[in-house]
LUMZAMAR-611910 format. One record per residue (C-alpha): residue in three letters; x, y, z; residue number from 1. Coordinates in steps of 0.02 Angstrom, whole numbers, plus 50000, padded with zeros to 5 digits. Layout:
N
PT  ALA  X  Y  Z  NUM
...
end
This chain:
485
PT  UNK  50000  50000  50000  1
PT  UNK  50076  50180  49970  2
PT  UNK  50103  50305  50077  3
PT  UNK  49958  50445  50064  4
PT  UNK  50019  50607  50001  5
PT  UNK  50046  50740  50127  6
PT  UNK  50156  50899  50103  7
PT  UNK  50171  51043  50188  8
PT  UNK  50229  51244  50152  9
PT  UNK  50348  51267  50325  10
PT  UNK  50385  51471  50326  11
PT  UNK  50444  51565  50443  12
PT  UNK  50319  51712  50494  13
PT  UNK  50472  51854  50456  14
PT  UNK  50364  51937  50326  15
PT  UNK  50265  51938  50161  16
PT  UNK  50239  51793  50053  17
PT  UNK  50390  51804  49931  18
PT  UNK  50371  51751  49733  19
PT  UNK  50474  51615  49780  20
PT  UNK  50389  51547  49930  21
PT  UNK  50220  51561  49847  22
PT  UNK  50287  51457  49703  23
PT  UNK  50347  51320  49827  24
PT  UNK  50162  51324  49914  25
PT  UNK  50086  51314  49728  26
PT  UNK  50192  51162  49686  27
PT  UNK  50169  51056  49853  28
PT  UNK  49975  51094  49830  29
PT  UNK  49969  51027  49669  30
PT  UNK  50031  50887  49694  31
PT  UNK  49942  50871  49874  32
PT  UNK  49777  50883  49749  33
PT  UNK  49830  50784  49620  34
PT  UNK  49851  50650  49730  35
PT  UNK  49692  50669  49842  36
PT  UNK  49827  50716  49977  37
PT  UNK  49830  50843  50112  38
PT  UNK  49919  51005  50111  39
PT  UNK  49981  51086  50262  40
PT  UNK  50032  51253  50320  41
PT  UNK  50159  51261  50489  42
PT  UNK  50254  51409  50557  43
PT  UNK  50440  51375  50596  44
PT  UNK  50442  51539  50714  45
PT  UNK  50608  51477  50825  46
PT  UNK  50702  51612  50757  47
PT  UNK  50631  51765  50870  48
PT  UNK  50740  51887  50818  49
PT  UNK  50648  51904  50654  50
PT  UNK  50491  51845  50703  51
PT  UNK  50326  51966  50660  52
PT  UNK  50174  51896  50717  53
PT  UNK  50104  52015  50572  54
PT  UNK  50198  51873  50468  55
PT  UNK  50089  51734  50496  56
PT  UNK  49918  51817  50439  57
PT  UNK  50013  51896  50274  58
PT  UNK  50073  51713  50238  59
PT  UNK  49896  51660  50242  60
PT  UNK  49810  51811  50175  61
PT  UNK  49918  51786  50003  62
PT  UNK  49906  51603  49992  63
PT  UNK  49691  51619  50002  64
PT  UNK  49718  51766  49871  65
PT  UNK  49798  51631  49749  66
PT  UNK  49660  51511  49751  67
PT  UNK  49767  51396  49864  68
PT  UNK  49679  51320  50003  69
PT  UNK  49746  51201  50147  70
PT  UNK  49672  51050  50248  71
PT  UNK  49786  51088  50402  72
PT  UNK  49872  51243  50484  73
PT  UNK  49863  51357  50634  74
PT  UNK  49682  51432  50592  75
PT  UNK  49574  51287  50567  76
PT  UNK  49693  51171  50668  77
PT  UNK  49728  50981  50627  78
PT  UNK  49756  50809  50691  79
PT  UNK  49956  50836  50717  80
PT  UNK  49953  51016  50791  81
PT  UNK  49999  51115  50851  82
PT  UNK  50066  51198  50699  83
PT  UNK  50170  51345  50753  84
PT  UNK  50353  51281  50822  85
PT  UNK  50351  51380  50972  86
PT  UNK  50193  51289  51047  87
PT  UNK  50288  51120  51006  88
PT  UNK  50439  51141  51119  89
PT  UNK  50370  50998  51237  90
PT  UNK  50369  50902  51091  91
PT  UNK  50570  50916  51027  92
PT  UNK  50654  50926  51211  93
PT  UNK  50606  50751  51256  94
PT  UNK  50719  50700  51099  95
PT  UNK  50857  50820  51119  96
PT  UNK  50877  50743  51272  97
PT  UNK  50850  50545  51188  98
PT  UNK  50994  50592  51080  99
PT  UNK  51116  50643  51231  100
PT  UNK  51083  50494  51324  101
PT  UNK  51105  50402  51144  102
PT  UNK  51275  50468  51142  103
PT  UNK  51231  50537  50986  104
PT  UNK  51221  50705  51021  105
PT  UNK  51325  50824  51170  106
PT  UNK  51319  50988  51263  107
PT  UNK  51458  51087  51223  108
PT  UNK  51512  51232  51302  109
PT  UNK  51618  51346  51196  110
PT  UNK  51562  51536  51188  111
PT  UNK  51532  51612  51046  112
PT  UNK  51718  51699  51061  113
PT  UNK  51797  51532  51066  114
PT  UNK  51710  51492  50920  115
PT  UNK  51761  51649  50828  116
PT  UNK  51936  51624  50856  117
PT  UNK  51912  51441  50790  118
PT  UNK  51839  51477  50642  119
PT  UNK  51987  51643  50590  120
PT  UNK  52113  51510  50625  121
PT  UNK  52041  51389  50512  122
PT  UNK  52024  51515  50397  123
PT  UNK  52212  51568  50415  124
PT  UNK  52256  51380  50379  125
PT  UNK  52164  51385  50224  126
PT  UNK  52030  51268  50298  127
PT  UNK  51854  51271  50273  128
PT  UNK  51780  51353  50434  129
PT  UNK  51695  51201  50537  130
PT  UNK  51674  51166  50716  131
PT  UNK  51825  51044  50780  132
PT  UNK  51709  50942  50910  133
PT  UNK  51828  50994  51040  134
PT  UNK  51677  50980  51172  135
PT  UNK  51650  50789  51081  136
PT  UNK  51740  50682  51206  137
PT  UNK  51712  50791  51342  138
PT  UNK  51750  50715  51533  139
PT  UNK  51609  50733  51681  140
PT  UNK  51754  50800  51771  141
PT  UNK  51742  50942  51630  142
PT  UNK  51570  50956  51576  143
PT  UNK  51541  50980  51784  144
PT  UNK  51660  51110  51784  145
PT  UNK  51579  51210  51646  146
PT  UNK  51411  51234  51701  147
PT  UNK  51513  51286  51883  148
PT  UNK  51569  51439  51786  149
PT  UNK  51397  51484  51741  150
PT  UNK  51406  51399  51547  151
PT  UNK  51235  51361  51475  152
PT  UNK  51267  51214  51349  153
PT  UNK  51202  51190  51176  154
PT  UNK  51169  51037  51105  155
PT  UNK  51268  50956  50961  156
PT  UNK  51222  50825  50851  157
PT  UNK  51378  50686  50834  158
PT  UNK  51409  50691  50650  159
PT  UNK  51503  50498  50588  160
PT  UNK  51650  50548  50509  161
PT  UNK  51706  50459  50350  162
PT  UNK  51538  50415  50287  163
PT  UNK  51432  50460  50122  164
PT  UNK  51247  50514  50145  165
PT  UNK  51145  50479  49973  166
PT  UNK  50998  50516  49920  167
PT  UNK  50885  50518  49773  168
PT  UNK  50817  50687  49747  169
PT  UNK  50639  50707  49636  170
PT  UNK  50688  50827  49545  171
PT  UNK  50901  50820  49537  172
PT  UNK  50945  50625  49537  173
PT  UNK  51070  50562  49648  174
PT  UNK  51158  50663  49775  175
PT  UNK  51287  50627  49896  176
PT  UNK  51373  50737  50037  177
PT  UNK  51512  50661  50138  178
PT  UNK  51500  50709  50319  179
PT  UNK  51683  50728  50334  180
PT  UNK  51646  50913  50278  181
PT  UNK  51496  50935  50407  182
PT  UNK  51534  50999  50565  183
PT  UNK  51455  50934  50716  184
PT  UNK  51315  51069  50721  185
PT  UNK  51199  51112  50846  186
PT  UNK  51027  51045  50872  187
PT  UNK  50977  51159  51039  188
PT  UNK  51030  51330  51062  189
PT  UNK  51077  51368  51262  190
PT  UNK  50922  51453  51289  191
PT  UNK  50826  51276  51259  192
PT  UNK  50761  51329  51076  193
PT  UNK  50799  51202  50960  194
PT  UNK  50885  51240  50793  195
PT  UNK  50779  51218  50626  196
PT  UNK  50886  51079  50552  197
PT  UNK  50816  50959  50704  198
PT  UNK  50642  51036  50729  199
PT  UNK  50599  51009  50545  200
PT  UNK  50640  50846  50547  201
PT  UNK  50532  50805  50700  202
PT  UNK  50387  50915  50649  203
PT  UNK  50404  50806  50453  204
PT  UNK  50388  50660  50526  205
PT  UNK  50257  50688  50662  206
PT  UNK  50169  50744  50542  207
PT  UNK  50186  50602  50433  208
PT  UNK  50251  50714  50286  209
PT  UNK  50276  50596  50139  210
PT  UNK  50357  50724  50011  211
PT  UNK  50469  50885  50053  212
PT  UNK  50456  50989  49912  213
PT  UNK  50552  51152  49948  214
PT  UNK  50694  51284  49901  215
PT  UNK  50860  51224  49840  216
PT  UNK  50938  51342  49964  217
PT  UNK  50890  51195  50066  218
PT  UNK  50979  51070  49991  219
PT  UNK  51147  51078  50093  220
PT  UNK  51054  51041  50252  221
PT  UNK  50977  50898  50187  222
PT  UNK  51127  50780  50235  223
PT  UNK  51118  50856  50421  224
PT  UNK  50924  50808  50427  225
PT  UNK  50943  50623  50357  226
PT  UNK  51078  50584  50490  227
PT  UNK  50935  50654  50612  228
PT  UNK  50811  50564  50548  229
PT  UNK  50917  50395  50555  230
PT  UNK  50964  50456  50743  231
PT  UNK  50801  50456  50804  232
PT  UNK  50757  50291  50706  233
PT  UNK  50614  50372  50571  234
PT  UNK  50609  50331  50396  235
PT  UNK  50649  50480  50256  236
PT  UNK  50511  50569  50171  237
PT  UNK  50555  50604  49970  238
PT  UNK  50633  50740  49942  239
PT  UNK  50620  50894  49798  240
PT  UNK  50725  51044  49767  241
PT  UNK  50664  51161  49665  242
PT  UNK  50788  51283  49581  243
PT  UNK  50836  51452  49614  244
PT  UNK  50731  51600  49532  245
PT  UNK  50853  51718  49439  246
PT  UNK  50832  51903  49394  247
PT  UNK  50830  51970  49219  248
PT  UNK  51017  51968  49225  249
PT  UNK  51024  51806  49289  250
PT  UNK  51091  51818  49444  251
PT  UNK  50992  51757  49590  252
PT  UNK  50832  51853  49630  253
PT  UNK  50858  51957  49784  254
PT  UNK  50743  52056  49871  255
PT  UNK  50798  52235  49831  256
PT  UNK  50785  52212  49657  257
PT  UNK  50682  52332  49625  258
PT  UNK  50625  52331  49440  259
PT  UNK  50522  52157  49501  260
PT  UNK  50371  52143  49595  261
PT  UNK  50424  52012  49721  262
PT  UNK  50273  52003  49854  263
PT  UNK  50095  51941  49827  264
PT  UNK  50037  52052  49935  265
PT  UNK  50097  52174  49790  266
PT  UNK  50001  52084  49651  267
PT  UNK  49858  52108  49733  268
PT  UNK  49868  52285  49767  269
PT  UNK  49907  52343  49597  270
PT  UNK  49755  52250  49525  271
PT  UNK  49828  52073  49474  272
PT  UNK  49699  51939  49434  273
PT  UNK  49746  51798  49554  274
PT  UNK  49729  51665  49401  275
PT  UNK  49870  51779  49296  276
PT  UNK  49972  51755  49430  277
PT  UNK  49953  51565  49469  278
PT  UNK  49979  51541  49311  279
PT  UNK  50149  51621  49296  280
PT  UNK  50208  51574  49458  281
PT  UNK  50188  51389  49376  282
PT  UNK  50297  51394  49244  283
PT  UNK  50455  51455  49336  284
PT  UNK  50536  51297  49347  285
PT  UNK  50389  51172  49279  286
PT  UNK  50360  51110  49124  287
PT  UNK  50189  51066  49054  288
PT  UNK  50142  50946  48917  289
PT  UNK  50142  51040  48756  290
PT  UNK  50127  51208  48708  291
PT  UNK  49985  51272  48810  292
PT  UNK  50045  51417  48918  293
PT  UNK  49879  51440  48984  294
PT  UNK  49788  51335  49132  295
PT  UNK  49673  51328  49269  296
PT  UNK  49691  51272  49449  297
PT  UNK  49595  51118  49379  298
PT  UNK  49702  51098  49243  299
PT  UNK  49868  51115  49337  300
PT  UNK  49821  51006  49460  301
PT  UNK  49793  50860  49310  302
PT  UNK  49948  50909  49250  303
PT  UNK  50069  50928  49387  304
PT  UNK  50189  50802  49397  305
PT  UNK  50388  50818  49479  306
PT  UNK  50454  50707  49357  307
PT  UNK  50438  50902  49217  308
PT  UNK  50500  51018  49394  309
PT  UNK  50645  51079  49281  310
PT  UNK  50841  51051  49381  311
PT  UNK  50917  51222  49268  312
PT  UNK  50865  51378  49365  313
PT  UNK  50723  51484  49308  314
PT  UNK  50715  51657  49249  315
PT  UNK  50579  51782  49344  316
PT  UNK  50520  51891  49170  317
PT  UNK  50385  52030  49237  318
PT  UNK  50363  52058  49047  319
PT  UNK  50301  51878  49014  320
PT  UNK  50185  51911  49175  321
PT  UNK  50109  52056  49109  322
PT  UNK  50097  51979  48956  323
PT  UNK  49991  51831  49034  324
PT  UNK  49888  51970  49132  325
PT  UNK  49848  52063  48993  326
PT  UNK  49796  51885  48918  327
PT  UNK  49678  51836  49078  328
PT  UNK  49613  52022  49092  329
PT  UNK  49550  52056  48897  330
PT  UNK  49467  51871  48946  331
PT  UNK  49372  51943  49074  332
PT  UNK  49204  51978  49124  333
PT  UNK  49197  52189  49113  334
PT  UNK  49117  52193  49306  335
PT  UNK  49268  52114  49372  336
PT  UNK  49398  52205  49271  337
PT  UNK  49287  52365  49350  338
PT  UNK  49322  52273  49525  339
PT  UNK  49530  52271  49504  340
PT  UNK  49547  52437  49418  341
PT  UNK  49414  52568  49491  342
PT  UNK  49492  52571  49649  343
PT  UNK  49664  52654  49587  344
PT  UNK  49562  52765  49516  345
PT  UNK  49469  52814  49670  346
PT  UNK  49623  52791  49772  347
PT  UNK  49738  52939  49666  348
PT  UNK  49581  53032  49696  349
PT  UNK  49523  53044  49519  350
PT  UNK  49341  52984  49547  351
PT  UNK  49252  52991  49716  352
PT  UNK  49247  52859  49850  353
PT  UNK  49071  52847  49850  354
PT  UNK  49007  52867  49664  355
PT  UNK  48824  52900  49623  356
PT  UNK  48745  52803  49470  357
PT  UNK  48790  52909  49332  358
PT  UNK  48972  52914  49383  359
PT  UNK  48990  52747  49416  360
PT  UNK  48921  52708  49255  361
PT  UNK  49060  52821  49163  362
PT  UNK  49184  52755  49257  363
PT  UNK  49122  52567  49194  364
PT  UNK  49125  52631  49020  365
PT  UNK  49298  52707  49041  366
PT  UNK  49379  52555  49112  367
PT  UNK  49288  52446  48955  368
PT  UNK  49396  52576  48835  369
PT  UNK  49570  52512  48920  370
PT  UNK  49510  52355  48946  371
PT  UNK  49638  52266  48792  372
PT  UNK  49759  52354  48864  373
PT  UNK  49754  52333  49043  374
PT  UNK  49909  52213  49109  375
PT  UNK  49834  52263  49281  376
PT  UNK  49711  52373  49373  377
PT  UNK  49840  52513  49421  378
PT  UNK  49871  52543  49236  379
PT  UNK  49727  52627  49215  380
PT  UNK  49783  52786  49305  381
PT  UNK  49913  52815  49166  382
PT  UNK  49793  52762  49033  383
PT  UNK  49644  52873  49045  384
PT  UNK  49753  53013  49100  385
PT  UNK  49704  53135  48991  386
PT  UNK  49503  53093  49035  387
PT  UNK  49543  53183  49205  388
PT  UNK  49667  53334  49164  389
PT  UNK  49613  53512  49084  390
PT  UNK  49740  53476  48932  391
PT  UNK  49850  53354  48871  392
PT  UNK  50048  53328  48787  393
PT  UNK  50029  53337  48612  394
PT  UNK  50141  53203  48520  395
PT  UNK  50262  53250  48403  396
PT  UNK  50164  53123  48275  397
PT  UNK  50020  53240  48309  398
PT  UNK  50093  53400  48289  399
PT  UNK  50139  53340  48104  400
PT  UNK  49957  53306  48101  401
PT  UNK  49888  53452  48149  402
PT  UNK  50003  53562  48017  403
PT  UNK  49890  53495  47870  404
PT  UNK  49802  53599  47778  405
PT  UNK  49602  53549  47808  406
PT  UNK  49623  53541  47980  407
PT  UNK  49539  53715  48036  408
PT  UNK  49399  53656  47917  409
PT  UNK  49370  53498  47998  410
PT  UNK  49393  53562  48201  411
PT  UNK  49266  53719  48164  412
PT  UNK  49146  53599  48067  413
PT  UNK  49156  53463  48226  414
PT  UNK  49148  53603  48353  415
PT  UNK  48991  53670  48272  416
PT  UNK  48913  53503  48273  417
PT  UNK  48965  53467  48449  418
PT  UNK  48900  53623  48506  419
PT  UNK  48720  53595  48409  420
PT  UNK  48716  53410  48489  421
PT  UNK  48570  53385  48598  422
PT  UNK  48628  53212  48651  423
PT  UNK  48793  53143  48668  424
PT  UNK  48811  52965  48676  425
PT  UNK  48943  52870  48589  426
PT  UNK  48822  52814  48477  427
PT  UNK  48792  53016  48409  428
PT  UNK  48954  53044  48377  429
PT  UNK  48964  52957  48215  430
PT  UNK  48826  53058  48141  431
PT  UNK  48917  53208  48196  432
PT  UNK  49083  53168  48092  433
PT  UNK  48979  53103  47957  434
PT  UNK  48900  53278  47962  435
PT  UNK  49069  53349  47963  436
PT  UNK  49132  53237  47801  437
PT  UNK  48974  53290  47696  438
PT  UNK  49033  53492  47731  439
PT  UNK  49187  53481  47717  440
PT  UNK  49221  53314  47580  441
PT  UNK  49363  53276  47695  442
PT  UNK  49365  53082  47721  443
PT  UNK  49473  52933  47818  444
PT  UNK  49620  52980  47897  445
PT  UNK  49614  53175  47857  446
PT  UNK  49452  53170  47943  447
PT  UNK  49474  53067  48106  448
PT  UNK  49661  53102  48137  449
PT  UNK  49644  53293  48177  450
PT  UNK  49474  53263  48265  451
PT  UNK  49562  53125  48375  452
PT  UNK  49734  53231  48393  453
PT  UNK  49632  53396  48430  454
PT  UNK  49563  53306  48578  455
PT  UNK  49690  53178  48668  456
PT  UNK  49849  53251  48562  457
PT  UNK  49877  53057  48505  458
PT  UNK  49869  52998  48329  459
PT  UNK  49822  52816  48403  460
PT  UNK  49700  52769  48563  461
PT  UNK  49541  52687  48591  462
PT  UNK  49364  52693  48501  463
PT  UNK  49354  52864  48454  464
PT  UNK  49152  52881  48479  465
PT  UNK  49182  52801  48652  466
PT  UNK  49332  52903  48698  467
PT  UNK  49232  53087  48625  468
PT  UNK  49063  53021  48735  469
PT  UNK  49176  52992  48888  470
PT  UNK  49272  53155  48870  471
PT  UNK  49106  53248  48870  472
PT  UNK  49032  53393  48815  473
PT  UNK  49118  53543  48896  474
PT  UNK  49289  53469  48891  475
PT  UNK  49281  53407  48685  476
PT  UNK  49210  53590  48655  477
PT  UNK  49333  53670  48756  478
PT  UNK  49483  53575  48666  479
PT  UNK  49435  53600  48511  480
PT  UNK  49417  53795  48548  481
PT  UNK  49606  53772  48604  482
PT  UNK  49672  53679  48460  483
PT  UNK  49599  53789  48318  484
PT  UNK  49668  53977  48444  485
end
């Protein structure tokens, strides 16, 4: 019988959810759901110097945002809670302690000043900086000693020397460390808070994880937590690596590069659709079957397999993402393109917070114009600019344009129909320059171009009856009063 499927996403609650950590959740929930498997969410909060407790809410707030749901964490609780590592320090002691008595693992007492000069004189040898194990073999006579000067311990795990570790990794192959370059490393801190390399390995197996699909920053401590898990007599979960993210340059992604958007939290401010996102998050490292770029949840979960998780890093391209946003967006229903893009517009002020029917109904109207273009709901600030300011910058295109010889003709016979208008729909403006062609036997581009130019100073934009009707009135009369002073 095989194991049933359970994964987990293990953060630590130091901040927002990261591109990268939202792409490892993504992958361990597809396959969770491929497999009709469980997906959990834990906290590894040992580190308290960087813990926010702000952390844990943002970490959930962005997963729900991407569609991804969980079966156990610390909201709705679980059957191997508690899932914060804080609450669990009853739970690793006990084995700390198992491990001492095992001569397996020791307290040793070095400060962190011994261990400082250790590590420059290793360095001054040309050695790779590791700890020596001088507290390894030490006497009772010693250890008893030590804690008379006041010495609080940590705990060490024994590393065997000469020895390879192998494993088979589900997305590299074969690896293989050799513990002769893996210093005996601590498993409990003095102040009684165990390390992560131990307390992950505990909380995986408690938990009865079957797959460990995570970052291959992570790889190098895999070695440390197989010898653990052997130690306390568990068998391994699989394991999966995923590779690093690089930047356009392709170095690897840090967070101050600022020319990427790096936080979910971020996406979803500027007006992302959650699917665009998903979507692109996905194929940073996987592979599907064929050349569809596009997919569902439903789909990906069909689809996902480890076996196409590529080994070769991947590259983070924000122009492929808005690529695939602009894709999802022009897809979309109007009403919920209104929902990611009218806020931006309320929030710079341009429209009011509260808008009454007929505004509201413009603004709808508006946002259906940019709609094509959209790669996100911000965008439409810059779009409609010119929609909310007195004038406009005319484009050197349009300046050409506006040299030509019929153009007073055309702007005095539109600005006389304008003016005459008793409605002004976008569906009147066609008889208008129709009007305007029969006076003037100007037709096609000499007609439209210094109409359109006259009013947004661009020789190329949006449906030109939509974009007059949403300009209105006053404001088309009043810049076409400007153009032809």
């Amino acid at each position: 019988m095989t194991k049933p499927v359970r994964v987990r996403y293990a953060p630590s609650p130091t901040g927002l959810l990261h591109i990268g950590g939202a792409r490892t959740a993504l992958f361990n929930y597809l396959l969770a759901r491929k497999n009709n498997g469980s997906f959990i969410v834990r906290f590894e909060d040992t580190d308290q110097t960087r813990h926010m407790e702000s952390g844990i809410d943002s970490q959930l707030n962005g997963l729900r945002w991407l569609g991804i749901n969980w079966d156990e964490s610390v909201d709705i609780g679980g059957p191997y809670g508690p899932y914060r590592q804080m609450e669990r320090l009853d739970l690793y002691r006990p084995l700390v302690d198992q491990l001492v008595q095992e001569d397996k693992s020791y307290p040793c007492y070095c400060t962190e000043s011994d261990l400082e000069k250790e590590r420059a004189e290793q360095e001054e040898r040309g050695e790779m900086p590791m700890y020596s194990g001088k507290c390894r073999n030490l006497t009772l006579e010693q250890r008893t000693q030590f804690e008379a000067e006041g010495r609080k311990p940590s705990i060490r795990f024994k590393v065997p020397r000469d020895r390879v570790i192998q494993f088979v990794d589900k997305v590299r192959g074969e690896v293989e460390f050799e513990t002769n370059g893996i210093g005996d490393f601590i498993i409990m801190r003095p102040d009684g808070i165990p390390t992560y390399n131990f307390v992950v390995v505990v909380d995986d197996y408690m938990m009865k994880m079957s797959t460990v699909i995570r970052a291959e920053e992570h790889l190098t401590n895999t070695p440390r937590q197989i010898m653990i898990y052997e130690a306390l007599g568990q068998e391994l979960p699989e394991f999966a690596h995923l590779s690093l993210i690089l930047n356009p340059n392709r170095k690897k992604m840090s967070k101050r590069d600022a020319s990427l958007i790096q936080f979910i939290d971020q996406y979803n401010e500027l007006g992302y659709m959650p699917e665009a996102v998903v979507n692109f998050i996905v194929l940073i490292g996987w592979s599907p079957v064929g050349e569809e770029e596009f997919f569902t949840m439903d789909e990906l979960i069909e689809q996902f397999d480890l076996d196409r998780v590529l080994k070769s890093p991947a590259v983070f391209d924000m122009d492929k993402l808005n690529w695939m946003s602009n894709h999802y967006i022009k897809k979309a229903p109007l009403l919920r393109v209104v929902e990611l893009a009218l806020p931006h517009l309320q929030k710079e002020g341009l429209l009011p917070a509260e808008l009454d029917e007929a505004t509201r109904d413009w603004a709808v109207k508006l946002i259906g114009l940019y709609q094509e273009q959209l790669r996100f709901g911000a965008d439409i600030v810059s779009l409609s600019e010119m929609f909310f300011s007195e004038g406009f910058t005319m484009e050197e295109e349009g300046e050409a344009v506006m040299q030509e010889e019929q153009v007073p003709a055309v702007l005095r016979s539109f600005l006389a129909q304008v003016e005459a208008s008793e409605t002004f729909e976008a569906a009147d403006i066609q008889p208008l320059i129709k009007k305007v062609q029969a006076e003037t036997g100007t037709k096609g581009k000499g007609l439209f171009m210094p109409i359109r130019v006259g009013l947004t100073g661009q020789v190329h934009g949006r449906d030109l009856n939509m974009t007059i009707h949403l300009l209105g009135k006053e404001k088309v009369i009043a810049r076409l009063q400007k153009a032809l002073a």
